[in-house]
NULOMAR-973098 format. One line per field, with one value per residue (C-alpha): residue number from 1; y, x, z. Coordinates in pm, 1 decimal, decimal comma. Each point is the difference from the previous one (the first is absolute). Layout:
BEGIN
pos <- c(NUM:...)
c2 <- c(Y:...)
c1 <- c(X:...)
c3 <- c(Z:...)
This chain:
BEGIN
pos <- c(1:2:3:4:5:6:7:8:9:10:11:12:13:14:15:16:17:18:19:20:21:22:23:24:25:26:27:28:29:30:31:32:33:34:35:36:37:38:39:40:41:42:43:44:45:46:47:48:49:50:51:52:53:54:55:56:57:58:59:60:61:62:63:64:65:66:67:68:69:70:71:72:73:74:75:76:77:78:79:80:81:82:83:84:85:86:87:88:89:90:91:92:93:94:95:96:97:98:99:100:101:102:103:104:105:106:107:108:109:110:111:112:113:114:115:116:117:118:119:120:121:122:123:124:125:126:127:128:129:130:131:132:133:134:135:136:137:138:139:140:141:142:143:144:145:146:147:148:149:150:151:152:153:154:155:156:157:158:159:160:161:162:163:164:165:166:167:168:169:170:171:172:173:174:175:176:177:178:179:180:181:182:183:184:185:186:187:188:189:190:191:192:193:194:195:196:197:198:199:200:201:202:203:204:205:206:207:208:209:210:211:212:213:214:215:216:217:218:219:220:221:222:223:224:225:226:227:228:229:230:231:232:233:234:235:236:237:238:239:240:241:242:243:244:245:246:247:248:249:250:251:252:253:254:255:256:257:258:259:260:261:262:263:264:265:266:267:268:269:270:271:272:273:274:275:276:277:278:279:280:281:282:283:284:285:286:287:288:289:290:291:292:293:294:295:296:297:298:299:300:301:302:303:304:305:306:307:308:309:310:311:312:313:314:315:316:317:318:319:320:321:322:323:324:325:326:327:328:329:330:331:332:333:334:335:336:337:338:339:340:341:342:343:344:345:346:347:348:349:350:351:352:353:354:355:356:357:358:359:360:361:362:363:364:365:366:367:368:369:370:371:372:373:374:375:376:377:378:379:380:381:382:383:384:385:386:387:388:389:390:391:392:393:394:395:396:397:398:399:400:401:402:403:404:405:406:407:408:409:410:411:412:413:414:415:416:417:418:419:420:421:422:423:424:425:426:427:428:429:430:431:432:433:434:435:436:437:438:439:440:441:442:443:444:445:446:447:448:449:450:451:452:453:454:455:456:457:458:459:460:461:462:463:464:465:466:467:468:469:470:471:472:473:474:475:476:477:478:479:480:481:482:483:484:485:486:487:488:489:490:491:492:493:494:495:496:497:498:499:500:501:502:503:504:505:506:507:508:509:510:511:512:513:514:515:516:517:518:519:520:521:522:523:524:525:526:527:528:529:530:531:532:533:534:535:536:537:538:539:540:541:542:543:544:545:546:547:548:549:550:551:552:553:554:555:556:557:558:559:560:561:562:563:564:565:566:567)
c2 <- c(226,0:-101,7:-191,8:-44,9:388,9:-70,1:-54,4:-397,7:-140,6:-385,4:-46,2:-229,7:-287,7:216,5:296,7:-212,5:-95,2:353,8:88,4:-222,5:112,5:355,8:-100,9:-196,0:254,6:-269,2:303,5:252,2:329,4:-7,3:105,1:-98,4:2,7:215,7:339,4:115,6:151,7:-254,3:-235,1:239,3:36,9:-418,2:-40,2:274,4:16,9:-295,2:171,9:142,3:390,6:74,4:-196,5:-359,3:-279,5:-154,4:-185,7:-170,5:198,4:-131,8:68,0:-14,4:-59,4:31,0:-5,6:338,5:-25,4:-37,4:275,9:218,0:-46,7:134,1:367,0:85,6:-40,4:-225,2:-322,3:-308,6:-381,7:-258,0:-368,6:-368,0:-179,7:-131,9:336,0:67,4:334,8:8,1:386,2:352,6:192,6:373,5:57,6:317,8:-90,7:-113,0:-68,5:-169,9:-110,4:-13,8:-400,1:16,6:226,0:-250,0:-321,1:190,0:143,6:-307,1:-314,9:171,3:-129,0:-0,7:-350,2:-178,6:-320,5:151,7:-104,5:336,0:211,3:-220,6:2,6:424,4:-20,7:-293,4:-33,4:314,8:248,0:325,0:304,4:-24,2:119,2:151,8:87,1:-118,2:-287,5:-48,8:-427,3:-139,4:-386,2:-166,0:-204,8:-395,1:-306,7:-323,4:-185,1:-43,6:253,0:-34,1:90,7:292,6:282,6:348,0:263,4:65,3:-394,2:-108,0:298,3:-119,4:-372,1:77,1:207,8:-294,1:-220,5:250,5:22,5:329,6:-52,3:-137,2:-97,4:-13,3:-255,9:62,7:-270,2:-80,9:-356,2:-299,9:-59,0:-242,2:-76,9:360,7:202,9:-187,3:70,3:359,2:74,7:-203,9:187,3:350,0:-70,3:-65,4:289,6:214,1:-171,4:19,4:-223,2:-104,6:141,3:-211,5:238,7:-112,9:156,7:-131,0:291,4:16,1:-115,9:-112,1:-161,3:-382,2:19,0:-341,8:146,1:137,7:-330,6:-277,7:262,9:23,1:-324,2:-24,4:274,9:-213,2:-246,2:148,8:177,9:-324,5:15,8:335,2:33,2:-19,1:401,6:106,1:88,5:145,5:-77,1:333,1:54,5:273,2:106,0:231,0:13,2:-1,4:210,5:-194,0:336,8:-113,5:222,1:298,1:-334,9:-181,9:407,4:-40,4:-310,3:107,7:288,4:-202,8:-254,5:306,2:64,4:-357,5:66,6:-147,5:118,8:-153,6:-134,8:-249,6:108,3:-277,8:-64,5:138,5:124,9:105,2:-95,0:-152,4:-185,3:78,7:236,1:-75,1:32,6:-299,0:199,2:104,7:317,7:75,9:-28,4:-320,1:216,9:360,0:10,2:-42,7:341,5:153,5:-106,7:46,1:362,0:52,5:-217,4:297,5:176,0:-273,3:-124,3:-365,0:-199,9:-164,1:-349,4:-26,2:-347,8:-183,3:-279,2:-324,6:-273,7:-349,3:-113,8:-373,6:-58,6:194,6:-156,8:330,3:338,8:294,8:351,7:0,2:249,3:-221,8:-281,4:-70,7:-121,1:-287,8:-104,3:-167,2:166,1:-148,2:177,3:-63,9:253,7:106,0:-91,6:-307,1:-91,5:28,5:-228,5:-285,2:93,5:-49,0:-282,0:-200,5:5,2:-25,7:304,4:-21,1:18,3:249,6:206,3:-8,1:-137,9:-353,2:134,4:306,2:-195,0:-215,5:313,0:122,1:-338,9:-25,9:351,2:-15,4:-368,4:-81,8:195,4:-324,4:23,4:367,5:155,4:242,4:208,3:-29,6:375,6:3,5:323,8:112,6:156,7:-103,6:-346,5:-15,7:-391,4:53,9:-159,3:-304,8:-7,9:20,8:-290,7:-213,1:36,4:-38,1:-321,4:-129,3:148,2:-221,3:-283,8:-90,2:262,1:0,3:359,5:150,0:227,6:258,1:184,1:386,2:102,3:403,5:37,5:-255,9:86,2:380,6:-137,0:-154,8:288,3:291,5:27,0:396,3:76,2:154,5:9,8:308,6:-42,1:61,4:-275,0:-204,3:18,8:-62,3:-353,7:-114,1:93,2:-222,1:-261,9:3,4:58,7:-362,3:-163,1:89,1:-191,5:-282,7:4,5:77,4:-316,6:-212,6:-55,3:92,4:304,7:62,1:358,8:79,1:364,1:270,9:228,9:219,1:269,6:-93,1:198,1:-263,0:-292,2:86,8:17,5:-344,4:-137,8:221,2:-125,3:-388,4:-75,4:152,3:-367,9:-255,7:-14,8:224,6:-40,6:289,5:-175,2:309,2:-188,3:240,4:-107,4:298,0:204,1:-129,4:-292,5:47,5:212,7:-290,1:-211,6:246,3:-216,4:244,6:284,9:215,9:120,2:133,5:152,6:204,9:134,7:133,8:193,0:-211,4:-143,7:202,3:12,9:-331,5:-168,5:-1,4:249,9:287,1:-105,2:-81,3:-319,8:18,5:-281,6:-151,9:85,4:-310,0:-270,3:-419,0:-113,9:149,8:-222,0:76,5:-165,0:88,5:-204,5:-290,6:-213,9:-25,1:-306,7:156,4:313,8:-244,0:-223,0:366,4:89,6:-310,0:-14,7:360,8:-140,5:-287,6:222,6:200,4:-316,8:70,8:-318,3:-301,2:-209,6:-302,1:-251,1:-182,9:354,9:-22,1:332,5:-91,5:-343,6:-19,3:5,7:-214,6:-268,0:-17,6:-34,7:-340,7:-150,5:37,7:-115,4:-290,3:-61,5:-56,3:-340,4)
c1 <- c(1802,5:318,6:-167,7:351,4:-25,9:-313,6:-79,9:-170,5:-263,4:-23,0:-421,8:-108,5:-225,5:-319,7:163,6:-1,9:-373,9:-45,3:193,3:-174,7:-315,8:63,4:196,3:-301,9:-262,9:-161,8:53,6:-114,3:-44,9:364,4:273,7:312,2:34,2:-226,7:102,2:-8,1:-306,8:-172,3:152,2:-202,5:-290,0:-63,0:104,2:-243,7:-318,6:54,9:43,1:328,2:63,0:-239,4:-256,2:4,3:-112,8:309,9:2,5:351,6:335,0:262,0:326,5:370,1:163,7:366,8:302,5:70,5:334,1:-127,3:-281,7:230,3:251,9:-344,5:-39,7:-346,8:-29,7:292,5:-58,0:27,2:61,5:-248,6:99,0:-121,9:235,7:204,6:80,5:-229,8:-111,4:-404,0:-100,9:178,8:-171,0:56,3:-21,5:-231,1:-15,2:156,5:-87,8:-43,8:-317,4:-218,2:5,6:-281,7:-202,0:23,2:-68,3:-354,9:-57,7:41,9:-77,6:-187,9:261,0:343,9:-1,3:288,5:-218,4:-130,6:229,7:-23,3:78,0:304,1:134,9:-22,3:193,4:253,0:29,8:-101,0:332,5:-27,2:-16,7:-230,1:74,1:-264,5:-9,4:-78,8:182,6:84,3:-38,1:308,5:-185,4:-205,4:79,9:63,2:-197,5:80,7:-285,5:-372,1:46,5:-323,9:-165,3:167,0:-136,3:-22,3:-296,7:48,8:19,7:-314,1:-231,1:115,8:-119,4:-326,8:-71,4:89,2:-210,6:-279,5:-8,1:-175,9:-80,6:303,3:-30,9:371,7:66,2:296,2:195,2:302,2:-129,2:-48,1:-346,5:-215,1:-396,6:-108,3:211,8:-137,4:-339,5:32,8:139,3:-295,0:-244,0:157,9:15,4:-386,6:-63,2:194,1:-98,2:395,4:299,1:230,4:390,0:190,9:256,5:221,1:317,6:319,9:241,5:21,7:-290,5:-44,1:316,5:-92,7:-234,2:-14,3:307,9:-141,9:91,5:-195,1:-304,2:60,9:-54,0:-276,7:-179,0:109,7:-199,6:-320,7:-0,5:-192,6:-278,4:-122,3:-191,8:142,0:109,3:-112,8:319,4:375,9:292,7:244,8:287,1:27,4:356,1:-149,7:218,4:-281,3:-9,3:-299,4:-163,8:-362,1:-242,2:227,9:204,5:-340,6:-79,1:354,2:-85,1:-313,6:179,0:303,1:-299,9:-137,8:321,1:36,1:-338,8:-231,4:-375,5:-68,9:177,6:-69,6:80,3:-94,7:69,0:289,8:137,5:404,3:-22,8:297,4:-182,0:35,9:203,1:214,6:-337,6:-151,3:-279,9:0,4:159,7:-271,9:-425,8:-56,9:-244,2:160,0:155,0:-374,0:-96,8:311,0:11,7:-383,5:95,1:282,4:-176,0:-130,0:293,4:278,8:-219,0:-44,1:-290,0:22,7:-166,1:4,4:-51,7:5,8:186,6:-104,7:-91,3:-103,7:-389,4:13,6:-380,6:35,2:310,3:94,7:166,2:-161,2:136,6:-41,8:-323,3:-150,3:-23,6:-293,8:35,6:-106,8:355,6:256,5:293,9:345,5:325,7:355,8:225,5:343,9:150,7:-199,2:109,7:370,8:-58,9:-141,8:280,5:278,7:-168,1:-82,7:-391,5:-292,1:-118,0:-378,7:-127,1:-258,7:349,4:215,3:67,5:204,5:216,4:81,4:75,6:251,7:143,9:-1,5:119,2:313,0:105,9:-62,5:75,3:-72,9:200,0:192,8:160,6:37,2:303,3:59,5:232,8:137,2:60,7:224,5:75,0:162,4:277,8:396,3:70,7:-409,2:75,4:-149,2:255,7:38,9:-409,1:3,4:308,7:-282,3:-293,5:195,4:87,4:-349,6:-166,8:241,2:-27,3:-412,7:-60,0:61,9:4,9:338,9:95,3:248,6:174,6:60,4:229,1:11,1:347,2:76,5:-175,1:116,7:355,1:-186,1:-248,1:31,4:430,4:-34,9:-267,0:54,8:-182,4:-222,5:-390,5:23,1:244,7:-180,7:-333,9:235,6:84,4:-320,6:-140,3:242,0:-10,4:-373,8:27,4:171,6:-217,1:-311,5:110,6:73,7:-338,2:-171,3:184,1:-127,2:278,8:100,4:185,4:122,7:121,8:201,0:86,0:-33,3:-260,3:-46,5:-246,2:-332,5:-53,8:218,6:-145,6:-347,0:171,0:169,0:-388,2:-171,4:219,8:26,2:-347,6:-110,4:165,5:-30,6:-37,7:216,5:70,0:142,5:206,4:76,6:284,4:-43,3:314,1:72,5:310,6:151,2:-7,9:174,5:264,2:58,5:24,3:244,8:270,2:174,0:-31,3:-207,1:-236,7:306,8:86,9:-280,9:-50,3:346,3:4,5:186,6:-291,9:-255,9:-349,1:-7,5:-383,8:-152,7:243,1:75,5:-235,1:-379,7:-144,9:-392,3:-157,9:-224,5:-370,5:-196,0:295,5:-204,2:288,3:157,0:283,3:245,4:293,1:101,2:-294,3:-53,7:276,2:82,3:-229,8:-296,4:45,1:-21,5:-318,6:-142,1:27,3:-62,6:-268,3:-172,9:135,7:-243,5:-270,7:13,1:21,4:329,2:167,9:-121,8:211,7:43,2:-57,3:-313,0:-176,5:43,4:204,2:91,3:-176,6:211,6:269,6:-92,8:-127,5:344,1:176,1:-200,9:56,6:359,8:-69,1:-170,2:336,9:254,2:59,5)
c3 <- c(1227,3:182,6:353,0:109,9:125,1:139,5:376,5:-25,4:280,4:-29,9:16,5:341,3:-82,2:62,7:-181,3:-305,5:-33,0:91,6:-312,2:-227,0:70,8:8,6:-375,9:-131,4:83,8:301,3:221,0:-215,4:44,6:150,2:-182,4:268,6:382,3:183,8:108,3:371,0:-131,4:-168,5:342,1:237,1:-194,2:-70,5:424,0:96,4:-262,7:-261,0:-268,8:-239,3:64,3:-292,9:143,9:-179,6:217,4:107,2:344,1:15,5:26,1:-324,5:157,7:-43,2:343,3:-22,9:265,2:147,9:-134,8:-288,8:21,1:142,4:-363,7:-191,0:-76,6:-138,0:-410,8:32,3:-275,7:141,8:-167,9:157,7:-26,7:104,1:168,1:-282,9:-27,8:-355,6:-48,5:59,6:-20,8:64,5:263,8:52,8:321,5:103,0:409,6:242,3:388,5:287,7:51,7:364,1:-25,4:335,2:-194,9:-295,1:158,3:192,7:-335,1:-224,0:251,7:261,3:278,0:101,9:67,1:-124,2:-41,0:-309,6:-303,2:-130,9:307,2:25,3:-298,3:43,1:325,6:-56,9:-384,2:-177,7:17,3:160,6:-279,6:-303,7:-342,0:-214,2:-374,4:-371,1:-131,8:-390,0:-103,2:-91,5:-49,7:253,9:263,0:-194,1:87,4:-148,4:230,0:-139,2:-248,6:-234,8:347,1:42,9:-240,3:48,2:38,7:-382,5:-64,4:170,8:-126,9:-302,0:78,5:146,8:-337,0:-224,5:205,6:23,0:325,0:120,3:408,3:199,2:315,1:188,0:288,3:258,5:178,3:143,5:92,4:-170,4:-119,5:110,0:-37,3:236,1:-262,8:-278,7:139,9:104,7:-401,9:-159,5:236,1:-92,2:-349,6:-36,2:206,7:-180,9:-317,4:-95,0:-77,7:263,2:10,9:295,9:57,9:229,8:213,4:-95,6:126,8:390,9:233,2:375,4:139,9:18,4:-275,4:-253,9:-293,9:-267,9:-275,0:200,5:-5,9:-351,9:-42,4:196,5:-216,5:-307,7:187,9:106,3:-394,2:-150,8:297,7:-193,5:-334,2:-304,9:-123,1:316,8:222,6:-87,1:238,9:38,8:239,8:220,6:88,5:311,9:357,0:222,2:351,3:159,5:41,1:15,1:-123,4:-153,6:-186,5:-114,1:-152,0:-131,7:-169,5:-155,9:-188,3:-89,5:-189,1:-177,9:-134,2:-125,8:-194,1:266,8:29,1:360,0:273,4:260,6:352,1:254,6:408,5:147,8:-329,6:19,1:396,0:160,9:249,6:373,5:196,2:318,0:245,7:-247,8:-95,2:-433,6:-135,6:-201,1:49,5:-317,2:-180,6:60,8:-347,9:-153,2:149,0:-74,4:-403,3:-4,6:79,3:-278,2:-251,9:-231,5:83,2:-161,3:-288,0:51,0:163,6:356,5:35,8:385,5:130,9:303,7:125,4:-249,4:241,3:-88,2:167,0:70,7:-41,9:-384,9:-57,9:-147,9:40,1:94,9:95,4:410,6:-10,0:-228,3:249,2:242,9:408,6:-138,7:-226,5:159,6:-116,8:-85,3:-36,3:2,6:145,5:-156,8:364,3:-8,8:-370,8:88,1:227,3:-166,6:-261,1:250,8:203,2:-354,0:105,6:-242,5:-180,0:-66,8:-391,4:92,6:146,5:-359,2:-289,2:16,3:-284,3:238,8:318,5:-171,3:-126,8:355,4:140,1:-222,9:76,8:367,0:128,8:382,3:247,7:59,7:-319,0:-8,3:4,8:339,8:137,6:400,4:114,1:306,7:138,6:331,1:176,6:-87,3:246,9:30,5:-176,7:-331,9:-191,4:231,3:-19,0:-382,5:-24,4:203,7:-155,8:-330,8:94,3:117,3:-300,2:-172,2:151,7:-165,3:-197,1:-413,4:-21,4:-82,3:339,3:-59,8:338,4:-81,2:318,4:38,5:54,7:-264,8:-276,9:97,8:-137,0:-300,6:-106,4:178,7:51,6:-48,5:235,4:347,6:276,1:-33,7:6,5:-415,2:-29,7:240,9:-141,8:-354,7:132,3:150,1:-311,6:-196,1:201,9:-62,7:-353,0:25,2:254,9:-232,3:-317,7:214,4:128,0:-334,3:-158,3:307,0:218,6:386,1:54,9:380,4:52,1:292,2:60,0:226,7:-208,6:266,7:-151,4:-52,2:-345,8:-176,1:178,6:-174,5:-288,6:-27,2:181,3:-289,2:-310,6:110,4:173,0:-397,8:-114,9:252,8:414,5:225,7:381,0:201,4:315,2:251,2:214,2:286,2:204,3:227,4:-56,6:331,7:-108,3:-335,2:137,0:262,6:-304,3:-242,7:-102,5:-209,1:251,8:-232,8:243,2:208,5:-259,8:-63,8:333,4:39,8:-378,8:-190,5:-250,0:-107,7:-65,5:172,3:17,4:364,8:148,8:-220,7:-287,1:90,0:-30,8:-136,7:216,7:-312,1:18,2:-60,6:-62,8:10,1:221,2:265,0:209,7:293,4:-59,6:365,8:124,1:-297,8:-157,9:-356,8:-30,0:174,3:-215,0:-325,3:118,8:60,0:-367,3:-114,1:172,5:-106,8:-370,9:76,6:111,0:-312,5:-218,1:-166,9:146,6:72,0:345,1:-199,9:-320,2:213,9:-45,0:-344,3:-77,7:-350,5:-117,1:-324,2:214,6:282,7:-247,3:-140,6:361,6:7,1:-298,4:75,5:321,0:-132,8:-242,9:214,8:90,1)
C-alpha cells in the first residue's frame, strides 16, 4: 500500500494511548474511533449503539481544515510524532460535535476548572473523525518495559501463576501505607491476588510524573507477600470523569483479565471546582458501578476512605472506626506541603523508602525551578521590570535565571509569525514551550511579553506549574500611561491606520483572571514592582531574601569557607 497517496493525521499525545489501547484490545469491544452514533449513544445512555456498556466517548478530534480535506470511506495514515505509521483508519464519520452537550454529558459541568472540560474546550480540536482502524505496530516504549504487557500478555501470566481471582487497583498516585492498606484489605475480602495497575499515559495536570511513581511502586512491592501481587502499566489518558471514568476503569480491568476491582473515595475525581466545593459526591461511583456490575462482568470491591486510628495504631476503612478513634490523615494539599517546605512526614503517613523517592524528585520550593510570567500592555514596563528582577535574583540566588523578552525572542523563535490571534497564541506558546524546560531542569525563567488572550496564558500556567512553581505578574499600567510613554510612536500609529491589529486599541487585551501579582507601573517604581514579586516569591517559598535564611546551605557553606580563606 503506497501511504504517500494517503491523507496522514499525526496522533496528539492522548490520541496515542487511545490508539494503543484500542490496538491491544484494553478497550475492547472497540474496533476504531467512535461513530457519531456510537458518540451520541455513550454521551446520552452509556452504552455503544448496540447496547454494550460503554461510558467514555474514544474520539479523533482533528482541525477543521483538516476534517473538512476528509470525504467519508476515505483511508487515512495515523502517525506518532516522529512521523511512524501507528494504524490506518477508514474513516466512516465525520462532525462537529455539541462540545456543551459533551462536557454536561461526560463531567456533569461546564466548568473549565475541571481538567477534562478544559481540555474539550481549549485542547481537544473541533471535528471528530470516526471509523475502524487497521494496526500498523503499536505505539514504542523504551521505558519500564517488562511492566508494560498487554491484555493477551498478562492473562497469560496470571494462568502460569495460577492465578484465578484478580483483584485490579487504580492509581495515578504514588503509594503510600493507606494504598497499601486499602489493597491488603480488598484482597482478603475478595480472597484474590492483587494487580497494581497504574496510569502511565495522561492524568491530572500537576500530578507526581509517572517514573518517580514507578519507583515508588518498585518500592512499596516488597511490603506485600511473597507471589501475592503483579505490577502492570496502564497506558490510559484519563478525563477525570468520576463515576462514568471509575465504570470505565472497571471494564478496561476486565479486559486485562481481572475478576474484581477496587473502587475507593472519590475515584477518577479531579478535586474541586471554581466555587471550592468537589465535582463529584466521594462515594457516587460505588452506586453507580454497583449498578453496572452484572452488566460488565467483573466484581466491584467498594471501600471507603482507609484512615489510620491512633489508639489501634492501625488502618481501618472510615466506617469501620468508632467516635471513640482519634483519626490521623495527611492530605495530598497537606503532603505537598511538607514536600516543598522540607517538613517531617510521619511513619504511620508512608513508607521512608517512598518519601525519599518523593523528596529527591520534588526538593523544597526554594530550590525549585519557577517561571516569572509578566504580561501587560506594549510601554506597560515589563521588560524594564524583568531586566530588574533579573538582576536581584542574581545577585543571592544559585539558580540559573534566564530573561525570555517577547519581542526578542520573536526575532529568535518565532521570525515568521504575524500578529494575528493564531500567530499570537503560536508565540506565547513557544515561548512557554521554552520557559517550561527551564523550569523542569530547575532554573529561573522571566518571560516578558504582551500575551494578551487569556486562553494561552492558561496554557503556558497549565504546562509549566506541571514542572516547577509559576507566578502570573498582571502589570496593569493603564493605556494612557503607555501611550504617554511610546518611544517609538507605535501607539500613534495604530490609531491613525497605519499598524494593524495593534494590542489595546484595535486588538483586545484579556485582563488575566486570577494573575498572584498585579503592579501599576504608573503608580510603583521599578524597585517597588521587584520587592513586590520578590516578596509574593517569598510567600510562596520559591526564593529565599538572603544566605542568613539559608536558601541553599551547600551553597552558603561554601561562601564562608571562602570567606574564611582570604587573607
Amino acid at each position: 500500500m503506497d501511504s504517500a497517496s494517503f491523507p496522514s493525521w499525526c496522533l496528539t499525545p492522548r490520541q496515542l494511548c487511545d490508539i494503543e489501547l484500542i490496538l491491544n484490545g484494553g478497550f475492547f469491544p472497540l474496533k476504531g474511533f467512535l461513530t457519531q452514533a456510537d458518540y451520541e449513544s455513550v454521551l446520552m445512555h452509556m452504552q455503544l449503539s448496540e447496547v454494550t456498556v460503554w461510558p467514555i466517548p474514544i474520539t479523533l478530534d482533528v482541525t477543521p481544515e483538516f476534517a473538512q480535506s476528509i470525504h467519508p470511506l476515505q483511508k487515512i495514515r495515523l502517525t506518532d510524532p516522529e512521523g511512524n505509521p501507528i494504524a490506518w483508519m477508514q474513516v466512516s464519520d465525520r462532525w462537529q460535535p455539541d462540545k456543551r452537550l459533551e462536557a454536561e454529558r461526560i463531567f456533569g459541568t461546564q466548568d473549565e476548572t475541571h481538567p477534562g472540560v478544559f481540555y474539550l474546550n481549549r485542547v481537544a480540536h473541533d471535528y471528530y473523525l470516526g471509523g475502524e482502524i487497521e494496526g500498523i505496530r503499536r505505539p514504542k516504549h523504551y521505558d519500564f518495559v517488562h511492566w508494560r504487557r498487554d491484555p493477551a500478555e498478562l492473562k497469560q501470566q496470571f494462568q502460569q501463576l495460577g492465578w484465578q481471582r484478580i483483584i485490579a487497583f487504580q492509581t495515578r498516585n504514588p503509594m503510600h501505607r493507606a494504598h497499601y492498606e486499602l489493597t491488603r484489605w480488598a484482597m482478603q475480602q475478595s480472597e484474590a491476588n492483587l494487580l497494581i495497575h497504574p496510569v502511565v499515559g495522561l492524568s491530572k495536570p500537576g500530578d507526581v510524573d509517572y517514573f518517580t511513581r514507578v519507583r515508588c511502586y518498585q518500592k512499596v512491592l516488597p511490603y506485600y507477600s511473597e507471589h501475592t501481587v503483579l505490577l502492570n502499566l496502564l497506558p490510559l489518558a484519563m478525563r477525570m470523569a468520576g463515576p462514568r471514568e471509575a465504570l470505565w476503569h472497571a471494564i478496561i480491568r476486565k479486559n486485562y483479565g481481572c475478576t474484581h476491582f477496587i473502587v475507593g473515595r472519590d475515584h477518577a475525581g479531579p478535586g474541586d471546582n471554581a466555587q471550592g466545593m468537589p465535582f463529584y459526591d466521594p462515594y457516587a461511583a460505588h452506586d453507580l458501578l454497583r449498578y453496572y456490575e452484572g452488566k460488565i462482568g467483573i466484581h466491584i470491591v467498594a471501600l471507603q476512605e482507609m484512615v489510620y486510628a491512633k489508639e489501634r495504631a492501625r488502618y481501618l476503612p472510615l466506617d469501620h472506626t468508632s467516635s471513640r478513634d482519634t483519626i490521623l490523615t495527611v492530605s495530598g494539599t497537606e503532603l505537598r506541603r511538607r514536600l516543598q517546605t522540607g517538613s517531617e512526614i510521619p511513619d504511620w503517613f508512608s513508607y521512608p523508602e517512598v518519601v525519599n523517592e518523593l523528596r529527591w524528585r520534588y526538593p523544597p520550593r526554594y530550590r525549585q525551578g519557577f517561571t516569572v510570567f509578566l504580561t501587560g500592555l506594549s510601554g506597560a514596563g515589563k521588560s524594564t521590570l524583568a531586566l530588574a528582577l533579573m538582576a536581584r535574583l542574581m545577585e543571592v540566588d544559585t539558580r540559573v535565571v534566564t530573561l525570555l523578552d517577547g519581542d526578542r525572542e520573536r526575532r529568535h523563535l518565532s521570525t515568521e509569525l504575524g500578529f494575528s490571534q493564531q500567530h499570537r497564541d503560536w508565540h506565547v506558546k513557544r515561548m512557554s514551550f521554552v520557559a517550561e524546560k527551564i523550569t523542569k531542569s530547575k532554573g529561573i525563567a522571566i518571560c516578558a511579553q504582551i500575551a494578551p488572550y487569556e486562553m494561552s496564558r492558561a496554557y503556558a500556567r497549565e504546562h509549566i506549574s506541571a514542572v516547577g512553581g509559576f507566578l502570573e505578574v498582571y502589570v496593569a499600567t493603564p493605556l494612557s500611561v503607555c501611550e504617554q510613554r511610546d518611544a517609538k510612536g507605535l501607539y500613534a500609529k495604530a490609531r491613525t491606520g497605519v499598524i494593524s491589529a495593534f494590542t489595546g486599541i484595535t486588538d483586545p487585551y484579556e485582563i488575566p483572571v486570577n494573575p498572584e501579582v498585579v503592579v501599576d507601573m504608573s503608580v510603583l517604581t521599578t524597585e517597588q514592582a521587584v520587592d513586590v514579586i520578590l516578596q509574593k516569591l517569598s510567600q510562596l517559598g520559591y526564593w529565599l531574601p538572603s544566605l542568613n535564611d539559608q536558601a541553599s546551605p551547600s551553597f552558603y557553606s561554601q561562601r564562608v569557607t571562602e570567606d574564611m580563606l582570604v587573607p
